[in-house]
N, C-alpha and C positions, 0 to 999 in steps of 0.2 A: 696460516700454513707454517710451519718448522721446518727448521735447516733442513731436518731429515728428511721432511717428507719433497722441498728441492731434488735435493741430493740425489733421492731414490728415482724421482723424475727425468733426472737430468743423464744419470748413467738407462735409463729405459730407452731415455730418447738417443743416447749415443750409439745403445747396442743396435737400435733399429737404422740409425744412421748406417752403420758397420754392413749390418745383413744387406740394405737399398745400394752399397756403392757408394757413397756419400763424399764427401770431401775429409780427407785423414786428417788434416790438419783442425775443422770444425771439432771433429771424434775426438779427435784430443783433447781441444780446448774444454768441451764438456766433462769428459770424463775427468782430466785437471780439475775444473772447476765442483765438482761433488764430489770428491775427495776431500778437497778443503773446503766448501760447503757445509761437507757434514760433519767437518771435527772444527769449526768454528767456536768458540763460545758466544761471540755476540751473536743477537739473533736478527736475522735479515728484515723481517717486517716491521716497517713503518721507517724504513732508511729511502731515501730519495736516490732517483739513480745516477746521480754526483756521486753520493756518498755509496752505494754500490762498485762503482768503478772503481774508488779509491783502495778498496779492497784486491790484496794480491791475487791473480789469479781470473779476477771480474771484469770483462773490459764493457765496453760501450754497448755489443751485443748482447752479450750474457745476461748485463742490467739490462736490458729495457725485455729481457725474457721473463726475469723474474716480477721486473715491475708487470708483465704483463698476468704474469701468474696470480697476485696480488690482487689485480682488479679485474680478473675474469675468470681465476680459479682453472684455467684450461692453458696449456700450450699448442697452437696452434700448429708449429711444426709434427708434433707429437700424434695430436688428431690427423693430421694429413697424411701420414706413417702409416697408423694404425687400421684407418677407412680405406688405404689404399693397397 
């Protein structure tokens, strides 16, 4: 999976945050985070979510979203959005 296709992910799931009420400050952090996501040059997969975190912008949540992305191809906040 590529930055972008993160990135595209992650502002879907913030819009969907936005429309449910969600917490603003999550909404942020996502939408922050795919912004710089997706003007990255280094490329996120096959980085450990230490070295996720390390990354401006990436905290402890956001890594273990993307690690989860990584190894099940699906965000689960996202599907629970979406089916709901």
């Amino acid at each position: 999976m590529s930055n972008r296709e993160i990135a595209k992910l992650f502002r879907k799931l913030a819009r969907l945050m936005e429309l449910h009420g969600e917490n603003e400050f999550k909404i942020r952090s996502l939408s922050n985070a795919s912004f710089k996501i997706d003007r990255l040059e280094t490329t996120l997969d096959g980085l450990t979510e230490k070295e996720l975190e390390a990354i401006d912008g990436i905290g402890k949540s956001l890594s273990k979203k993307i690690s989860t992305l990584f190894t099940t191809g699906r965000l689960p906040e996202l599907d629970d959005l979406l089916s709901g």
